[in-house]
gemmi code that builds the backbone of each chain (N, CA, C; Angstrom):
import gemmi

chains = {
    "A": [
        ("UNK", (62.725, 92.128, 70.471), (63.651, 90.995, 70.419), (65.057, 91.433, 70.824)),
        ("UNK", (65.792, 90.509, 71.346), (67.285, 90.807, 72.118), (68.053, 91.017, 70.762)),
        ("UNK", (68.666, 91.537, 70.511), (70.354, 91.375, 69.496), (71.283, 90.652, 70.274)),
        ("UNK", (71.786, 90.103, 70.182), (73.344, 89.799, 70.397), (74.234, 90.760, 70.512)),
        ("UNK", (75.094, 90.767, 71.154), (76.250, 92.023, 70.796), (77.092, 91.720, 69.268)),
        ("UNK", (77.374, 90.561, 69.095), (78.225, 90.160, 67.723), (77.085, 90.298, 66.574)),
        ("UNK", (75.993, 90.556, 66.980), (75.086, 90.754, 65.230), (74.926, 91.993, 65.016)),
        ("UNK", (75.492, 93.132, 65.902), (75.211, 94.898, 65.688), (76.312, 94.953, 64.135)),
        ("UNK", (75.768, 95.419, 63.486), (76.771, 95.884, 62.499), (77.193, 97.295, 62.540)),
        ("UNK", (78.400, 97.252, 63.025), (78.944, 98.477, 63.211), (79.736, 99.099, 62.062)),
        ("UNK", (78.900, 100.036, 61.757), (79.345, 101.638, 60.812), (80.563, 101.828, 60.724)),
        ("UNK", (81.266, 102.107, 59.492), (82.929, 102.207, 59.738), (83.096, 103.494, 59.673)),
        ("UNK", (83.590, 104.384, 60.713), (83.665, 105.231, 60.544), (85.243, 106.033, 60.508)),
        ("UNK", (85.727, 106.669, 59.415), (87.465, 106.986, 59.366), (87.063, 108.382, 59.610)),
        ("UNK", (87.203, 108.985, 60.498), (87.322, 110.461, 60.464), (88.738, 111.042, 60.830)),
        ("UNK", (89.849, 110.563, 60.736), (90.867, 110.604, 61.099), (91.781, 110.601, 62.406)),
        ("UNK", (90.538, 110.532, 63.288), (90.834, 110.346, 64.824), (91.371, 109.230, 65.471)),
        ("UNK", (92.082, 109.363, 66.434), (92.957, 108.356, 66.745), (92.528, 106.906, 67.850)),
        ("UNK", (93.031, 105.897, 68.113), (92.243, 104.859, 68.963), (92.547, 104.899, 70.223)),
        ("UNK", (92.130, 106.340, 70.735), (92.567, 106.430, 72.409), (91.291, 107.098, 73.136)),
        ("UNK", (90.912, 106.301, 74.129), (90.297, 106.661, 74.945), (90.817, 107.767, 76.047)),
        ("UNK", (90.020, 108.786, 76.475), (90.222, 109.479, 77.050), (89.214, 109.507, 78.255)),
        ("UNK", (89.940, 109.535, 79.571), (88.501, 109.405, 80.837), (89.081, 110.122, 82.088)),
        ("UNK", (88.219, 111.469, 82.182), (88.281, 112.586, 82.848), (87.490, 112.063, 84.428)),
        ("UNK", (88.613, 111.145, 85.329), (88.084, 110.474, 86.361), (88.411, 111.596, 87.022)),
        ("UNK", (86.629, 112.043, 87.653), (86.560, 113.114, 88.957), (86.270, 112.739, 90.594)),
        ("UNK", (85.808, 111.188, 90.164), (84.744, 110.646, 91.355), (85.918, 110.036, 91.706)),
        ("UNK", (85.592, 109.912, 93.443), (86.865, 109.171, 94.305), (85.995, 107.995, 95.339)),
        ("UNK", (85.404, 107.397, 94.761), (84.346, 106.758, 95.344), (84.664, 105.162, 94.542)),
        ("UNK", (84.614, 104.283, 95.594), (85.599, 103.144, 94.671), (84.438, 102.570, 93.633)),
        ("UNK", (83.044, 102.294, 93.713), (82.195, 102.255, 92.582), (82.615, 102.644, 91.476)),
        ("UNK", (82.586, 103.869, 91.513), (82.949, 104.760, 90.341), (84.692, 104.400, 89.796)),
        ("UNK", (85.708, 104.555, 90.625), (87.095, 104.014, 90.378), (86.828, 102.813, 90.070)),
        ("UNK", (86.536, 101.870, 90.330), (86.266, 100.486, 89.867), (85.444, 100.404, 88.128)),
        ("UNK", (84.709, 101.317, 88.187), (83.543, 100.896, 86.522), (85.172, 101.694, 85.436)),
        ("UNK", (85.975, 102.937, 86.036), (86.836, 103.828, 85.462), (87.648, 102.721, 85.235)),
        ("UNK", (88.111, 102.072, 85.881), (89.483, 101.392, 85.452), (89.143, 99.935, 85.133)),
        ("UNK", (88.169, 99.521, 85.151), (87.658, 98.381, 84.161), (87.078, 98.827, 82.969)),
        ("UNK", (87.143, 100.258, 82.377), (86.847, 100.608, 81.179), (88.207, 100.972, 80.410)),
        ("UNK", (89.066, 101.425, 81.600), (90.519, 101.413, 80.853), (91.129, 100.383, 80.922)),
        ("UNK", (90.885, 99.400, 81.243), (91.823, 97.946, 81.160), (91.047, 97.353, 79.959)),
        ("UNK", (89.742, 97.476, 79.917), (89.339, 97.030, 78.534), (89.728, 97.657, 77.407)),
        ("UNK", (90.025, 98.916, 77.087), (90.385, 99.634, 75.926), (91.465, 99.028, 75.778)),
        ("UNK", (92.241, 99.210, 76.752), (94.039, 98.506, 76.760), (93.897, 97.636, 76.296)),
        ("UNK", (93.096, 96.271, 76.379), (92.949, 95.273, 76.179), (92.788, 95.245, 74.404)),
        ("UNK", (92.269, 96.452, 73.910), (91.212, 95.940, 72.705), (92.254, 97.104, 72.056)),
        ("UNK", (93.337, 97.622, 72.435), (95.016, 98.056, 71.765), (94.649, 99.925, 71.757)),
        ("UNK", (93.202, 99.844, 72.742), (93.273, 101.615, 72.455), (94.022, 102.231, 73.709)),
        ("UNK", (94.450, 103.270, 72.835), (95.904, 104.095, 74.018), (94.779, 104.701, 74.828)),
        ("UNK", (95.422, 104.655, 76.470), (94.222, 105.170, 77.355), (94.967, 106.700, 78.028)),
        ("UNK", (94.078, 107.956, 78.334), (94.585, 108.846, 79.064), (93.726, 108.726, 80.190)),
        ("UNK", (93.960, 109.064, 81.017), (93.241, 109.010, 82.724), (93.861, 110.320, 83.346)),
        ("UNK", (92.812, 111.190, 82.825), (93.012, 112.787, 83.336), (92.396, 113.145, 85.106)),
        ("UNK", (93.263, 112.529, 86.479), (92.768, 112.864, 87.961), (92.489, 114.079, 87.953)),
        ("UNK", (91.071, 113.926, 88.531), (90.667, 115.681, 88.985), (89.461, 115.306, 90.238)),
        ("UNK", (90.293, 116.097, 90.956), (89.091, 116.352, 92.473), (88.988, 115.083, 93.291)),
        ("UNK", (87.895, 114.687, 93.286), (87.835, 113.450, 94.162), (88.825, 112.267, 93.628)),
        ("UNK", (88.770, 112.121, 92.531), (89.473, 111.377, 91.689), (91.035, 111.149, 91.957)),
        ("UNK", (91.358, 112.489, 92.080), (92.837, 112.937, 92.167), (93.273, 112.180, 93.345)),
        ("UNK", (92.612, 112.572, 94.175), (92.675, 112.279, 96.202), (92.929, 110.930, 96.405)),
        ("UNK", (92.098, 109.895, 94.922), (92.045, 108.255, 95.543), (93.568, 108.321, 94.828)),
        ("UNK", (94.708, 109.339, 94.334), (95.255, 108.294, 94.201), (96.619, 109.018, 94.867)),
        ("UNK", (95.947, 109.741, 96.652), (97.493, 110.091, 97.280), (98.016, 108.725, 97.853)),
        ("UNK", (99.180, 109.073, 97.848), (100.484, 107.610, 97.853), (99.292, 107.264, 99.459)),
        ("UNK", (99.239, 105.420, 98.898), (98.522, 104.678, 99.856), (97.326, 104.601, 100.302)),
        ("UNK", (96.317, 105.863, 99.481), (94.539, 105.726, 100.408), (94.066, 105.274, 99.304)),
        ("UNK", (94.756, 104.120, 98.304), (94.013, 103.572, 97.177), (93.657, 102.166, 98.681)),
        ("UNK", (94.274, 101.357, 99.775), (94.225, 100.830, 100.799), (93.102, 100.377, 101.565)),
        ("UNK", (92.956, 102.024, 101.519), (91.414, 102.611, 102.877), (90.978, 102.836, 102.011)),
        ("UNK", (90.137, 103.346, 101.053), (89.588, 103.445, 100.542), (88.278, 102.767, 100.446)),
        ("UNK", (87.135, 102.826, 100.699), (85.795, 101.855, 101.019), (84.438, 102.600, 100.555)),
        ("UNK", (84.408, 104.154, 100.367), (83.751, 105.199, 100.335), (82.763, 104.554, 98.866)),
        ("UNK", (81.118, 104.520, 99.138), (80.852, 104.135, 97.765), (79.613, 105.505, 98.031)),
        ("UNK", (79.456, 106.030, 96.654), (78.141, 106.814, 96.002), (77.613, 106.854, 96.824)),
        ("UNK", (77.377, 108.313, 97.435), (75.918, 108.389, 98.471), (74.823, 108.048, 97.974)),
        ("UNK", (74.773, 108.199, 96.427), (72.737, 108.130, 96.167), (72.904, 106.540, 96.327)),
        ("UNK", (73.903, 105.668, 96.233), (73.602, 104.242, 96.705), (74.049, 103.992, 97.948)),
        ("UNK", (74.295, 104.712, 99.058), (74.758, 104.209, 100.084), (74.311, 103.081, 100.709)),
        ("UNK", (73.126, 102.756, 100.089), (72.486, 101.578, 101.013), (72.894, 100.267, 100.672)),
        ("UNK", (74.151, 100.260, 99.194), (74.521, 98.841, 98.691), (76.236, 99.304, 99.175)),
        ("UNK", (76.562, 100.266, 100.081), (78.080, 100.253, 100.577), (78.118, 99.380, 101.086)),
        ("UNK", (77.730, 98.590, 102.045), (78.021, 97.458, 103.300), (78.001, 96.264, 102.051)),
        ("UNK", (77.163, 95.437, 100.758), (77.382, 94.813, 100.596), (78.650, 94.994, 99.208)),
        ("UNK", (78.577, 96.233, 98.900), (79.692, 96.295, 97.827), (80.926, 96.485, 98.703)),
        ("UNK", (80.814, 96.895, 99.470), (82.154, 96.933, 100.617), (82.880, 95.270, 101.079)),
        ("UNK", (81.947, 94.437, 100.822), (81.836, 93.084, 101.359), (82.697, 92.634, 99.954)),
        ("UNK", (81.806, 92.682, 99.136), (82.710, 92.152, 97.795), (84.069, 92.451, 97.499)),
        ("UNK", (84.301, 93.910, 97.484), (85.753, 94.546, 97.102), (86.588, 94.050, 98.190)),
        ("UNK", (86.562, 93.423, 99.381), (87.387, 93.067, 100.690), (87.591, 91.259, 100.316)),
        ("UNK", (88.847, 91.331, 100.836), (89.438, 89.880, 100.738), (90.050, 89.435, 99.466)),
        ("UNK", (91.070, 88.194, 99.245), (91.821, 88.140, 98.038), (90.851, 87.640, 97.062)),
        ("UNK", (91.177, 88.046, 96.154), (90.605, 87.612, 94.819), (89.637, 88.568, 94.375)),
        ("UNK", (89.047, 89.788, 95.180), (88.204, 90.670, 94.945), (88.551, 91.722, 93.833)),
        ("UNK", (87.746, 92.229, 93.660), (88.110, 93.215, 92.240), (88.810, 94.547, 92.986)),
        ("UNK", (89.905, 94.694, 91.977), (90.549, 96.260, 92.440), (90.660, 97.058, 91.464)),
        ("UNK", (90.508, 98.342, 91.858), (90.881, 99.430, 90.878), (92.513, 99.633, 90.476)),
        ("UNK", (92.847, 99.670, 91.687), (94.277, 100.013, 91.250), (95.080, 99.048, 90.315)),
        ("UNK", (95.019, 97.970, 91.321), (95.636, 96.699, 90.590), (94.887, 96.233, 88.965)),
        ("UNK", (93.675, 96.842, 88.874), (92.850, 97.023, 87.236), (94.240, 98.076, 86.471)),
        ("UNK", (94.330, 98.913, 87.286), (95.039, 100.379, 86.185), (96.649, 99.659, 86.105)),
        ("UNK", (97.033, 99.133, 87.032), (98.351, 98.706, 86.685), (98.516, 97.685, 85.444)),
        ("UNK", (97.382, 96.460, 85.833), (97.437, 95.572, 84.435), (97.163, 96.403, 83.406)),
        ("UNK", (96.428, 97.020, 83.417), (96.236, 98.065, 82.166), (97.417, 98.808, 81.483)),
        ("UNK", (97.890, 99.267, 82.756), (99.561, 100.082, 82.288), (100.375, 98.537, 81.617)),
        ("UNK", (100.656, 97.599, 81.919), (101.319, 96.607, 81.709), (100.916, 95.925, 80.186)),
        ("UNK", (100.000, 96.063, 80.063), (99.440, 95.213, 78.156), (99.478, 96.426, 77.503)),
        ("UNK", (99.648, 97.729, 77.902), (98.947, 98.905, 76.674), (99.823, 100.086, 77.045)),
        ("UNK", (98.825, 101.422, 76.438), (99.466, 102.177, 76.142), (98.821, 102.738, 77.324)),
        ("UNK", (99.047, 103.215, 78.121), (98.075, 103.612, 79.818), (98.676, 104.794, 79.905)),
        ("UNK", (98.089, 106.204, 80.079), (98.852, 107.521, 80.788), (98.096, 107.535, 82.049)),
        ("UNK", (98.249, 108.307, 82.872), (97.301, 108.517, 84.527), (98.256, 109.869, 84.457)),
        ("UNK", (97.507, 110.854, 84.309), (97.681, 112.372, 84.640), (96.967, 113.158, 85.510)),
        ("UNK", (97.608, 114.063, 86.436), (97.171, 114.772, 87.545), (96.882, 116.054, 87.209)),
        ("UNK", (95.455, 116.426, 87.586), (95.461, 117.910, 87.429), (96.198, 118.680, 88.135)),
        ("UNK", (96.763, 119.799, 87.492), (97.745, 120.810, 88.242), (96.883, 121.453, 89.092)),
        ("UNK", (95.639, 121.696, 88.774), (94.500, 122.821, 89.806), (94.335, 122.149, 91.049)),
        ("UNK", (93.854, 121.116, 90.894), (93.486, 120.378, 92.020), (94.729, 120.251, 92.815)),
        ("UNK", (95.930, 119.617, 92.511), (96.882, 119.330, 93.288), (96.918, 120.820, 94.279)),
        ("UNK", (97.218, 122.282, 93.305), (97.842, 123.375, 94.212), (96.464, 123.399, 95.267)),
        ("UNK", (94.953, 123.285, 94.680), (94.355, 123.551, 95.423), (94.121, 122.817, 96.837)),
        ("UNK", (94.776, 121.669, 97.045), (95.332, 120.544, 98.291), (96.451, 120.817, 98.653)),
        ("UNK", (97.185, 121.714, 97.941), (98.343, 122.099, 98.521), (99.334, 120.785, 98.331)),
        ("UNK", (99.586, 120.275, 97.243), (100.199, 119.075, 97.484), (100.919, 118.971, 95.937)),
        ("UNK", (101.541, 118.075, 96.161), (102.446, 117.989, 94.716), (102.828, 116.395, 94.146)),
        ("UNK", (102.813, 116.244, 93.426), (103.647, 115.200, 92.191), (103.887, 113.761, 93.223)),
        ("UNK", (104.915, 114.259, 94.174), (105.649, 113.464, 94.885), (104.307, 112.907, 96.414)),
        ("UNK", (103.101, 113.520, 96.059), (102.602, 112.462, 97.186), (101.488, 111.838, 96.526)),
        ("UNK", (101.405, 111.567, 95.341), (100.628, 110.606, 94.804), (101.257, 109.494, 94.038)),
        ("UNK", (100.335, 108.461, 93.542), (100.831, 107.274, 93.963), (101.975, 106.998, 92.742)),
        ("UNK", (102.745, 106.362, 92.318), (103.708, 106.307, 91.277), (103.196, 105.798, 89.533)),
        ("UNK", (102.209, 105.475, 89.975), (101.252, 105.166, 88.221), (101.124, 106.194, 88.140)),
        ("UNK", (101.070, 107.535, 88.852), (100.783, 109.079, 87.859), (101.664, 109.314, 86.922)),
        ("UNK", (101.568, 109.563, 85.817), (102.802, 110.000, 84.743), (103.364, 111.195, 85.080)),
        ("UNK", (102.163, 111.811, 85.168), (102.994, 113.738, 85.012), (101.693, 114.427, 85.456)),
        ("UNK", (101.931, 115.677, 85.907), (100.687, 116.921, 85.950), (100.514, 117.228, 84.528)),
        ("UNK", (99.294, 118.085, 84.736), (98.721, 118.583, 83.073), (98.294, 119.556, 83.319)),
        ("UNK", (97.438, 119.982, 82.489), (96.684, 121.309, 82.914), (95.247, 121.198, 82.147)),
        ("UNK", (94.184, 121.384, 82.485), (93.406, 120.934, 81.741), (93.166, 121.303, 79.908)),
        ("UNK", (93.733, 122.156, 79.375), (94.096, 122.666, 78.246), (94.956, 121.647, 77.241)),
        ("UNK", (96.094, 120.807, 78.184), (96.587, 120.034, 77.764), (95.885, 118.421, 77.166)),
        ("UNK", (94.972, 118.202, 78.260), (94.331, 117.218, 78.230), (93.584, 117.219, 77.482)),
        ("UNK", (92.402, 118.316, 77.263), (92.037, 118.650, 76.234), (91.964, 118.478, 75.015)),
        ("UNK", (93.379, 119.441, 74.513), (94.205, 118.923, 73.012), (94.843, 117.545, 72.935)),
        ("UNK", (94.809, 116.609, 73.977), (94.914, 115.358, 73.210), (93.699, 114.477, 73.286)),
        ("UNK", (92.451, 114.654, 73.958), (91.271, 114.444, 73.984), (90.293, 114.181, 73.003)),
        ("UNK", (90.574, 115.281, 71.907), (90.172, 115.727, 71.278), (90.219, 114.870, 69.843)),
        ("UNK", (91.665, 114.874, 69.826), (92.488, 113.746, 68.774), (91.981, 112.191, 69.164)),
        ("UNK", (91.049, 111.995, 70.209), (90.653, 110.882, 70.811), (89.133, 110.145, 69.813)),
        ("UNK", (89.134, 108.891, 69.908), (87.980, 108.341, 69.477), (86.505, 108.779, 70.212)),
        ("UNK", (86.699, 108.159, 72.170), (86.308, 108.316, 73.247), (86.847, 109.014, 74.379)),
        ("UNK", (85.314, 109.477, 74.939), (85.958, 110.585, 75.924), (84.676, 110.244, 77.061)),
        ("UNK", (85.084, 109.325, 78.162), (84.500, 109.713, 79.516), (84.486, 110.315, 80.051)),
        ("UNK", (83.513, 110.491, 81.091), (83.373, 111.439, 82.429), (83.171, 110.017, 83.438)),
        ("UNK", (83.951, 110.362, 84.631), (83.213, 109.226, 85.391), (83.730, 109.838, 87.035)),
    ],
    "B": [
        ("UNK", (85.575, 67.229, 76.211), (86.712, 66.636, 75.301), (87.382, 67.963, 75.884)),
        ("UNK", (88.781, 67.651, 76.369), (89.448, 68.533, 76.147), (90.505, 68.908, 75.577)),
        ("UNK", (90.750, 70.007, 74.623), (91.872, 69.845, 73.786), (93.088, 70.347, 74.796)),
        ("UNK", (94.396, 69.231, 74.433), (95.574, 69.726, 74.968), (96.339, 71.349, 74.914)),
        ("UNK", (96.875, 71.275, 75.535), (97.300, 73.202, 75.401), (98.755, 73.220, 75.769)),
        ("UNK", (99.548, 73.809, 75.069), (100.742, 74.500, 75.396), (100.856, 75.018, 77.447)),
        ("UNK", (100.005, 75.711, 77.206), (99.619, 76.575, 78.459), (97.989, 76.683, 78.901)),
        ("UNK", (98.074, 76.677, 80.168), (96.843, 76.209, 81.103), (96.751, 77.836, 82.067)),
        ("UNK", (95.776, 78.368, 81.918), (95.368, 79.474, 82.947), (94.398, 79.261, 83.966)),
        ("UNK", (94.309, 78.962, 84.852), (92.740, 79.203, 85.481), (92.612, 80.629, 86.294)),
        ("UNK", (91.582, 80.743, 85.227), (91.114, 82.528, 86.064), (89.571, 82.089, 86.638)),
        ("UNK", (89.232, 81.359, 87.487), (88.134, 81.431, 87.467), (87.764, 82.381, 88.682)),
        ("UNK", (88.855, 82.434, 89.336), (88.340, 83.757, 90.302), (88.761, 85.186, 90.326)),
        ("UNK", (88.503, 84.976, 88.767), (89.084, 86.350, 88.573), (87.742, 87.114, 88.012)),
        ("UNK", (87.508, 88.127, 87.869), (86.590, 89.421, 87.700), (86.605, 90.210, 86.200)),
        ("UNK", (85.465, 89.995, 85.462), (85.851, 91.016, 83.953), (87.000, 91.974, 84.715)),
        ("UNK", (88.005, 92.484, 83.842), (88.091, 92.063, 82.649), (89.665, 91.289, 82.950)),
        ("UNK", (89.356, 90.351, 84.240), (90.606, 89.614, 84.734), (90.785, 88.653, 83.361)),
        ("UNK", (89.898, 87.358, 83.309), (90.519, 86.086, 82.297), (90.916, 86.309, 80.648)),
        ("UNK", (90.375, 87.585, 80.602), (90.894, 88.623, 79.288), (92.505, 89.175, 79.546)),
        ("UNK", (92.580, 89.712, 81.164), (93.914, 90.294, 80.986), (95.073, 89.314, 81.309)),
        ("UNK", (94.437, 87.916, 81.531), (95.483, 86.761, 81.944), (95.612, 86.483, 80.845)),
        ("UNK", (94.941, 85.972, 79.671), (95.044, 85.298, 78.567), (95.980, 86.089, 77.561)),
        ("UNK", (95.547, 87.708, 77.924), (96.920, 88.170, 76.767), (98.454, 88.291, 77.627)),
        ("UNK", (98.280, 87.846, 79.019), (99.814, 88.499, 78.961), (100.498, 86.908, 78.773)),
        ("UNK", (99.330, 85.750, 79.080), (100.006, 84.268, 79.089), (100.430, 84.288, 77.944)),
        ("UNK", (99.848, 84.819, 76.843), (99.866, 84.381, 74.882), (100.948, 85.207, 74.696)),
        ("UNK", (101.511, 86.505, 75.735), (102.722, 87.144, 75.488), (103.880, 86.390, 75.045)),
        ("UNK", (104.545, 85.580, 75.838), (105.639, 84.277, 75.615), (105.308, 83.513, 74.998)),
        ("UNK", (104.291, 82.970, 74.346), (104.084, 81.960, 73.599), (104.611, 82.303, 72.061)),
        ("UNK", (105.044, 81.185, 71.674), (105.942, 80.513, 70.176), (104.541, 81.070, 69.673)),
        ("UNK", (104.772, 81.596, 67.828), (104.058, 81.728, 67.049), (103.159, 79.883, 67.039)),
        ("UNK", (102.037, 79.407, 66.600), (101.444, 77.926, 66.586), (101.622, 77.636, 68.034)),
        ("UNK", (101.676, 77.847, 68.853), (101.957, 77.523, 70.223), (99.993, 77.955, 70.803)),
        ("UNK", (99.810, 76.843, 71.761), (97.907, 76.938, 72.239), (97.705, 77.536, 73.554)),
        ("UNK", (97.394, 77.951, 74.097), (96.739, 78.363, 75.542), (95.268, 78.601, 75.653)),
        ("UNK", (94.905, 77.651, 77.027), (93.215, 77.969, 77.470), (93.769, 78.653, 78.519)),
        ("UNK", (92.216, 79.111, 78.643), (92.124, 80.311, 80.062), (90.460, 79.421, 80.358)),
        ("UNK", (90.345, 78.855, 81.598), (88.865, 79.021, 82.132), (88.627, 80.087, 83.081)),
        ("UNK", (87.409, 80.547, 82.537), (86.965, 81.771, 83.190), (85.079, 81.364, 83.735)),
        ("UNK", (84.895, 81.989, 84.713), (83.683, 81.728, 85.458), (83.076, 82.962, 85.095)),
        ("UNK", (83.456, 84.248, 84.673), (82.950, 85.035, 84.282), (82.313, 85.051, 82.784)),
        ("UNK", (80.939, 85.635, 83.002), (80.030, 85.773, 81.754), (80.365, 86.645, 80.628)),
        ("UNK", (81.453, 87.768, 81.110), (81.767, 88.634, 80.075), (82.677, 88.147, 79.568)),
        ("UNK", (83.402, 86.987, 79.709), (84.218, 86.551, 78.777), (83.436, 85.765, 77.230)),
        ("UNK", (82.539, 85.494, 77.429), (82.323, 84.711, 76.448), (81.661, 85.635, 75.081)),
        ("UNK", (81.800, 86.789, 75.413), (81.951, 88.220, 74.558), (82.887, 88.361, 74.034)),
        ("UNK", (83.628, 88.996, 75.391), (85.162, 89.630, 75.792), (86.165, 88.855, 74.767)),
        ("UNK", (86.412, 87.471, 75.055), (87.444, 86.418, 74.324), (87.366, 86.639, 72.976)),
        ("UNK", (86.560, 85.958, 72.999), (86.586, 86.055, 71.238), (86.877, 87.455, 69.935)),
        ("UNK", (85.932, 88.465, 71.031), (86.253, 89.630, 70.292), (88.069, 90.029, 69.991)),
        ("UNK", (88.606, 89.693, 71.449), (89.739, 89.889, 71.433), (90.894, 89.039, 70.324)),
        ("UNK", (90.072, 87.975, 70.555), (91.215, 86.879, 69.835), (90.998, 87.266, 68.389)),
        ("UNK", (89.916, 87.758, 67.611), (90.019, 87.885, 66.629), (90.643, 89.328, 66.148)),
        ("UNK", (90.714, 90.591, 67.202), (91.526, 91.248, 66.827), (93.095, 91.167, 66.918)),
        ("UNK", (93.045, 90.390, 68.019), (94.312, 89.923, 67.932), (95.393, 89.227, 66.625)),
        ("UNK", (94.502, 88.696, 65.730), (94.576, 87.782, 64.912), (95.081, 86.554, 65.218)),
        ("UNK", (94.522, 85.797, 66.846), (94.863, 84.616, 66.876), (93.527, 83.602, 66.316)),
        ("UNK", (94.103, 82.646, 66.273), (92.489, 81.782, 66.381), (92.105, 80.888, 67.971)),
        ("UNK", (90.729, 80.762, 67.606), (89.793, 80.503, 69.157), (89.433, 79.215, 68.746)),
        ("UNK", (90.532, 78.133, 68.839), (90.031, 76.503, 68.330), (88.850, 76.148, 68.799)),
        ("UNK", (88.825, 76.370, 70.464), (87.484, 75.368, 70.791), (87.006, 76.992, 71.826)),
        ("UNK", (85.437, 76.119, 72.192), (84.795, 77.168, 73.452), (84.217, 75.897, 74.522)),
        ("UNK", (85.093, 75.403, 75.224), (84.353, 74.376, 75.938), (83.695, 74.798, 77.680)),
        ("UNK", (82.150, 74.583, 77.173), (81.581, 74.523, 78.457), (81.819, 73.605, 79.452)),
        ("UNK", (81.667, 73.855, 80.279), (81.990, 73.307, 81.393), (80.429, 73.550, 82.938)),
        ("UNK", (80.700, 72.827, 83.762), (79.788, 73.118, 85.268), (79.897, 74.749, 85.646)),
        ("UNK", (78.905, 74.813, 86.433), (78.917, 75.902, 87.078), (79.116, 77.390, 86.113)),
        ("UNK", (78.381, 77.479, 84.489), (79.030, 78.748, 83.938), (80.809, 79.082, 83.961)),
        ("UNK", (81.432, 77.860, 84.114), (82.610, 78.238, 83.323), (82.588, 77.365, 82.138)),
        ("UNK", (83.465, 78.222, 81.820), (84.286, 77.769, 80.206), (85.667, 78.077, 80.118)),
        ("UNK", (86.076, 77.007, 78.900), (87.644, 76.687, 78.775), (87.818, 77.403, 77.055)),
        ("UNK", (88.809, 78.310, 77.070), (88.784, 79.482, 75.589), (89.780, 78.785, 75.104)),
        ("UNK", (90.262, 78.106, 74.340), (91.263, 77.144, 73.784), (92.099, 78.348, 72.358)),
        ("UNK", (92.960, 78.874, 72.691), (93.355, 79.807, 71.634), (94.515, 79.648, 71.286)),
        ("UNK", (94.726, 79.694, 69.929), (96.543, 79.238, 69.218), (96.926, 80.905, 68.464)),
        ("UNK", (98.437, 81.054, 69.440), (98.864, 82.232, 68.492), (99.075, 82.003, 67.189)),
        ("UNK", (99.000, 83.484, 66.641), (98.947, 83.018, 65.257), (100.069, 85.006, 65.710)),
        ("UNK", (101.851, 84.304, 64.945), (102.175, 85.735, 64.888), (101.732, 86.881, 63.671)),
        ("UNK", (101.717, 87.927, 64.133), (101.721, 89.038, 63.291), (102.250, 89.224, 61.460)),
        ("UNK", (101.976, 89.220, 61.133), (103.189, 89.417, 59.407), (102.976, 91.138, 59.435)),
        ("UNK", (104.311, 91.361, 59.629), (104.389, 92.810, 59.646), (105.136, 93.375, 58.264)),
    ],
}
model = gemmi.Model(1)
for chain_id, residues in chains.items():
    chain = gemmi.Chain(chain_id)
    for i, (resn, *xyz) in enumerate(residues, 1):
        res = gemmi.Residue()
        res.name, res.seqid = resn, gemmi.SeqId(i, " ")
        for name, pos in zip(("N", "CA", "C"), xyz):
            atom = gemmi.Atom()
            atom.name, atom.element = name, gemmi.Element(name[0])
            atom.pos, atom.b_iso = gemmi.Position(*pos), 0.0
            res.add_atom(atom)
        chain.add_residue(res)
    model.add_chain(chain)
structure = gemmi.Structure()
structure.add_model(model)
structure.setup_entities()
């Protein structure tokens, strides 16, 4: 039999941890950026502080302007790029970026850059896009991760 | 029946978790007792809303269906007592 989502009775659990999501976005593939930042606009939404730790592919969607071009979906689905490519194109379509900004705008939103990745592109602070807060290091991210309720990978 | 509203949103072409993120920034400016609907064409709202409004601590007067899988979320702020 189906449940409902409103009949789960959810466990209260106080372990002293705090109401922030944490999501270690690696994938630069707008599928993946798209499910990432409709999971942080929902936390925002529901008052949990969000961190958005860029690393690798991740990092790349967000040098100043190839959030734009950007069209690249999941090779193991490449065969639904042409029609998910179809959807994300034209006004009113769903965006990632414009997801992370409303997100920054109702809540508590960080977007942090890995320091590894950046030196390893040879690139710095100043050519990604202006929603980045600051570099980190992954150690950093970490220790506030940790203090976190939730912790993605995506 | 539709109940009157302070404020009128239409998100219907908007995308989870769009008529969620219109409805809180519309209820931003709104007077404590002050109403706003949002119609949304999206299915995850009819989750999404309510969960929200009740953490919010507003109330969700009406849920009016409508054609085509939309619906009209009829919600009155209710401010904070801090």
């Amino acid at each position: 039999m189906n449940t409902p989502m409103e009949n789960i009775v959810n466990p209260v659990v106080n372990d002293g941890r705090v109401n922030r999501m944490s999501i270690i976005l690696f994938s630069g593939t707008v599928d993946k950026l798209l499910a990432a930042s409709i999971m942080a606009t929902g936390a925002s939404a529901m008052g949990l502080e969000v961190d958005v730790f860029l690393t690798m592919w991740g990092m790349m969607a967000f040098r100043k302007g190839a959030y734009k071009e950007l069209n690249k979906v999941s090779a193991d689905f490449a065969e639904y790029g042409p029609m998910l490519q179809q959807k994300l194109s034209g006004p009113g379509a769903p965006n990632w970026m414009e997801n992370l900004v409303q997100a920054k705008e109702i809540g508590d939103v960080h977007v942090y850059a890995c320091g590894m990745t950046l030196e390893m592109f040879g690139m710095s602070k100043t050519d990604l896009e202006d929603i980045v807060d600051d570099v980190v290091g992954v150690a950093g991210f970490v220790e506030r991760a940790k203090e976190g309720k939730v912790t993605l990978f995506v | 029946m539709t109940l009157p509203v302070d404020r009128e949103i239409d998100a219907r072409g908007s995308h989870c978790p769009g008529p969620l993120m219109e409805l809180i920034r519309g209820s931003k400016s709104l007077a404590d007792g002050q109403t706003i609907a949002v119609l949304s064409a999206d299915a995850g709202s009819k989750k999404d809303i309510p969960i929200w409004v009740e953490k919010a601590g507003y109330k969700l007067l009406a849920v009016e269906e409508q054609e085509n899988g939309v619906a009209r979320f009829v919600v009155q702020k209710v401010a904070r007592k801090s």
